[in-house]
C-alpha positions in Angstrom: -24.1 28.2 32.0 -22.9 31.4 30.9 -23.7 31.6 27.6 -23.0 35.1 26.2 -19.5 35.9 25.8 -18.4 39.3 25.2 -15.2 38.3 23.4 -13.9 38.3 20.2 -14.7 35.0 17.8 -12.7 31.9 17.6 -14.0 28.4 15.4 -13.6 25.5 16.3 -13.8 22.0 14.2 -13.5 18.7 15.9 -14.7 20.1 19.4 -15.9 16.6 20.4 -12.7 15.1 20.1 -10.0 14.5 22.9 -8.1 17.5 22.0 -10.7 19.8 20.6 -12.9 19.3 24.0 -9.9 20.6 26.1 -9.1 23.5 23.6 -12.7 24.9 23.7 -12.4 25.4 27.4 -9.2 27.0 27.2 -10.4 29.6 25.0 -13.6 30.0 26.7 -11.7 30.8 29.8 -9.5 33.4 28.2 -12.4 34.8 27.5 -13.2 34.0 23.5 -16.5 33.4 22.3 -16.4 29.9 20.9 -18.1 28.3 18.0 -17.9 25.3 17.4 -18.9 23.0 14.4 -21.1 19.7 15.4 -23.4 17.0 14.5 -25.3 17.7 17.4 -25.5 19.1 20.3 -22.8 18.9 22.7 -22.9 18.1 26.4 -19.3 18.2 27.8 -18.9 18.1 32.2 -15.9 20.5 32.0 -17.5 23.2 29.5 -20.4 23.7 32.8 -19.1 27.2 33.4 -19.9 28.6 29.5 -22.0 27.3 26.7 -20.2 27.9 23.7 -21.9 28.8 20.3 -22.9 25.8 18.0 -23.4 25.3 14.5 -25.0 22.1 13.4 -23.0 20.2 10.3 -20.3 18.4 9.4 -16.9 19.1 7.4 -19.0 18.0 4.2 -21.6 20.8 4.6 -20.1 24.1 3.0 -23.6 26.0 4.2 -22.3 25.3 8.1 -18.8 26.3 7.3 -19.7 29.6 6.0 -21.5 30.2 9.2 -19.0 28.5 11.6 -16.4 31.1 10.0 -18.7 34.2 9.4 -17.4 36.5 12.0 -15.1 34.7 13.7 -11.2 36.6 14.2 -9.2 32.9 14.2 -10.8 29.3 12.4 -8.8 26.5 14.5 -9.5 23.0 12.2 -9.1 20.2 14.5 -11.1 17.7 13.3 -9.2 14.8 11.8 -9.5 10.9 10.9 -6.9 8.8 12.8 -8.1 5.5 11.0 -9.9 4.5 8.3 -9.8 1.1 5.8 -8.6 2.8 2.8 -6.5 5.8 1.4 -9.8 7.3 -0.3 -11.5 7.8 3.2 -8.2 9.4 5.1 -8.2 12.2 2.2 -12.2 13.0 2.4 -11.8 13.9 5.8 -8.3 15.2 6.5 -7.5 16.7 2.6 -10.8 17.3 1.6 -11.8 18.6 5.3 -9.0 21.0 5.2 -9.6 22.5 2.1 -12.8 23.3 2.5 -12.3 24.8 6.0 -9.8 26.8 4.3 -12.0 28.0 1.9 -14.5 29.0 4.1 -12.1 30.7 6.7 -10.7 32.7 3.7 -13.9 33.9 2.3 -15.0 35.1 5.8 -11.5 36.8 6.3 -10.5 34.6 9.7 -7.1 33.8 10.7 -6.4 30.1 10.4 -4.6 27.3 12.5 -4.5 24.1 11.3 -4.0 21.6 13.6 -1.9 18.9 11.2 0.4 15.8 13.0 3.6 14.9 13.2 3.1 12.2 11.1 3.1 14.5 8.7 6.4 15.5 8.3 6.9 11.8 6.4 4.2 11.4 4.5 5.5 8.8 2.8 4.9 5.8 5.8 1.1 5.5 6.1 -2.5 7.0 4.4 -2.6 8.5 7.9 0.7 10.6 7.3 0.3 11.3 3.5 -3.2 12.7 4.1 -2.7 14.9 6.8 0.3 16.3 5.0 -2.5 16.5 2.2 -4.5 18.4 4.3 -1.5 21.0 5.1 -0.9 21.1 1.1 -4.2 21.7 0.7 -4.9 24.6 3.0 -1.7 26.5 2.2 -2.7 26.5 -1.3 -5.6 28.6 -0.4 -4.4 30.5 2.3 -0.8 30.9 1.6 1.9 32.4 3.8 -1.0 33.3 6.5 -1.7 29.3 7.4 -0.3 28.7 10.5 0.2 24.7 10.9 0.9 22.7 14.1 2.4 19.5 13.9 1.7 17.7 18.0 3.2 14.5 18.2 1.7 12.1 20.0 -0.8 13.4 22.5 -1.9 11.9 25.6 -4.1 12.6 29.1 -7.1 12.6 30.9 -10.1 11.5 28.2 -7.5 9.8 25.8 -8.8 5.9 24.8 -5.9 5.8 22.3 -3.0 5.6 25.0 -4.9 3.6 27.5 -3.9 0.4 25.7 -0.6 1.4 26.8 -1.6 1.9 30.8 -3.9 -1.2 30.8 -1.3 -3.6 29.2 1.4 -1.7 31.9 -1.0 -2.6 34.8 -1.7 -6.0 33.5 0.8 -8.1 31.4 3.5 -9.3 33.0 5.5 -8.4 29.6 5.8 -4.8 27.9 7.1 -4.5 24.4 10.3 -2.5 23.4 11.0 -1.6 19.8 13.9 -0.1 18.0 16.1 1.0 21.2 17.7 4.0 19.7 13.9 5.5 18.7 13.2 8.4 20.2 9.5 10.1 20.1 8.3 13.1 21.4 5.2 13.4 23.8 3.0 16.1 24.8 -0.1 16.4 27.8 -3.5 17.2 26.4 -3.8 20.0 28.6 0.0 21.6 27.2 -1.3 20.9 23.8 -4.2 23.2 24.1 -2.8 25.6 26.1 -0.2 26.4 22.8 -2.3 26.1 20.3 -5.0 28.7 22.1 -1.4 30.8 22.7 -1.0 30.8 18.9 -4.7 31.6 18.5 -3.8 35.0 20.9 -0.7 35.3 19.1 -0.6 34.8 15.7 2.7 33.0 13.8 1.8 32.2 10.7 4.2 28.9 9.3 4.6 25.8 10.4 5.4 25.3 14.2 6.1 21.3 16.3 4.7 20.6 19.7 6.3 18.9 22.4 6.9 18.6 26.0 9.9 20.4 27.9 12.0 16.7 26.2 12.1 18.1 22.2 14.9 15.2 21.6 12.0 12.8 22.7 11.9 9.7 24.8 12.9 6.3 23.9 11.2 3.0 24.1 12.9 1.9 27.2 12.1 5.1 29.2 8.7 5.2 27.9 7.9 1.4 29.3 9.3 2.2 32.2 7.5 5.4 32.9 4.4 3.6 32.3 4.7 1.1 34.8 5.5 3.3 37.1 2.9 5.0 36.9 0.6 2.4 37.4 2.6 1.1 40.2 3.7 -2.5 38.2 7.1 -3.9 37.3 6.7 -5.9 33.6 9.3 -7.0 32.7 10.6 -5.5 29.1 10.7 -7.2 26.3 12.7 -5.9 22.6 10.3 -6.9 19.7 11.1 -7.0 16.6 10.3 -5.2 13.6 9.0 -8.2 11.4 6.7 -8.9 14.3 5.0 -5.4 14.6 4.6 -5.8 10.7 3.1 -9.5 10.9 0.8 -8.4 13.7 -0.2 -5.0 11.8 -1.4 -7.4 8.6 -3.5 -10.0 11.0 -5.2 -6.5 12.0 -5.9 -5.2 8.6 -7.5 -8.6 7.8 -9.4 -8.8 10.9 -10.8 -4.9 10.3 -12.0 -6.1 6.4 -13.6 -9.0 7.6 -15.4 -7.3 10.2 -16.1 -3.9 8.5 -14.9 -1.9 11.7 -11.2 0.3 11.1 -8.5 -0.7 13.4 -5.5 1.8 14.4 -3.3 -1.3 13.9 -2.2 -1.1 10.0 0.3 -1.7 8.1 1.5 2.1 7.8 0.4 2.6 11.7 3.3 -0.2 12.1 5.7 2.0 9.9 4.9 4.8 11.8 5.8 3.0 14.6 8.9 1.2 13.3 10.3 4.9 12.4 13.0 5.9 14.2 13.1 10.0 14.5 10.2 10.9 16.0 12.0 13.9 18.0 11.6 17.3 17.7 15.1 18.5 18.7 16.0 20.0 14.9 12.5 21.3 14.3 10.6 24.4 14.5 8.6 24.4 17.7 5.7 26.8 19.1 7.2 28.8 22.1 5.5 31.1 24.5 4.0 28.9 27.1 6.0 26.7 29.4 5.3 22.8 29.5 3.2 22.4 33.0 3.8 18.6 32.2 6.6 16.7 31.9 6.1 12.3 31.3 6.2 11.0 34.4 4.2 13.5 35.8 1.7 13.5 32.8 1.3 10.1 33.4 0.6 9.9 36.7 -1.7 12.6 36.2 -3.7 10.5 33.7 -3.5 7.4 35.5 -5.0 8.9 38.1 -8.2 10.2 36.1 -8.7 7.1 34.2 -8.6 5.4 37.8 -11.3 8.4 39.0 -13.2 7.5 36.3 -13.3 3.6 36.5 -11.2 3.5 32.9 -8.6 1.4 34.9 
């Protein structure tokens, strides 16, 4: 491993995570010295050609955020919570994590990204959405017109255990769910996300900025399905769902997760955020610069293709 770097600082929360793993090694291959911020120490196949710098702690520990951020040119706050039991827990990590990133970025005089959701931009659907939009409020307060946020919508690729639900139950019901018809959501590859979020790092834009593939207007249910199964080489046949039974299903879920103590991404609000209708970006701000290498079909496919390498599928 190479593990001086000659280049300028950039920190990194949430590292370990699907998106944060594929950032670091974007940087590192521009040529930034990466820090990153960890419970432990990291072991990662594809970060073999540079050993970035690590600072043991959590978003809880101010002492590791002072030296995560001491030095560094640009503070990129990844880490998030995606699900959690209760509203209290969302807000530790994704308002109260932000904050306090943004304190320490502030006081060291870094640059900061803050890598936010699209489920942000209606706050009011789920503890998911209203905290991450929590965790924008938050860091703007502190940093002000200098915060640049990035709002990705949903994210998928090689790694991704989220949206492998989606290929396994293409590959091997003989029935695939279609919600609201006229819904349209926008989609973006792993490696697309990274690749504009480390251009913002390069380039600074302060504001708030939207990901997406080259499809801003999104992709509806029926395409979505269908790309799928295509990708996985099977033919379910579609079915339209509706609403009330994403809701009813969504409740049996939250039970479930209290009875057993684990979270489940299946909650009430997740099934708002599902049941929501504009999900597009075609009317918002969006991060320019670098093209998409990755449109659905051939995102998929890609992915499908590593899961299978991988024995996932």
């Amino acid at each position: 491993m190479d593990a001086a770097r000659n280049g300028p600082v950039v920190a990194v929360t949430g590292a370990t995570g699907f998106l944060g793993r594929r950032l670091v090694k974007v940087l590192a291959d521009q040529g930034w010295t990466v820090r990153v911020l960890a419970r432990r120490d990291i072991a990662d196949p594809d970060w073999r050609a540079f050993e970035p710098q690590l600072v043991i702690g959590d978003l809880a520990n101010l002492r590791s955020l002072a030296a995560l951020c001491e030095g560094a040119q640009v503070v990129v706050h990844v880490a998030g919570l995606i699900k959690a039991r209760s509203r209290t827990a969302f807000d530790k990590a994704n308002v109260e994590g932000a904050r306090q990133v943004a304190l320490a970025a502030k006081a060291a005089g870094s640059r900061m990204i803050l890598v936010s959701s699209l489920a942000a931009r209606a706050p009011e659907l789920s503890d998911y959405a209203g905290s991450k939009r929590g965790g924008e409020d938050a860091a703007r307060e502190i940093i002000g017109g200098d915060l640049t946020i990035v709002r990705p919508p949903a994210i998928y690729g090689p790694g991704d255990i989220e949206t492998l639900r989606l290929f396994k139950m293409a590959s091997e019901s003989a029935f695939l769910p279609v919600l609201d018809p006229k819904a349209r959501m926008a989609w973006i590859h792993v490696d697309d996300a990274a690749a504009r979020i480390a251009d913002l790092v390069k380039m600074p834009r302060p504001g708030l900025l939207s990901l997406s593939d080259d499809r801003p207007e999104g992709y509806g249910w029926v395409e979505l399905m269908q790309t799928a199964s295509k990708a996985v080489g099977a033919t379910p046949r579609l079915i339209r769902i509706p609403a009330w039974t994403i809701k009813a299903l969504a409740n049996l879920s939250k039970w479930a997760s209290i009875a057993s103590g684990k979270d489940s991404i299946l909650t009430p609000g997740k099934a708002r955020e599902l049941l929501h209708g504009d999900w597009s970006l075609s009317s918002a701000p969006m991060s320019e610069g670098v093209p998409s290498v990755f449109g659905l079909a051939d995102g998929f496919l890609h992915t499908v293709d590593w899961y299978r390498e991988q024995g996932w599928l």
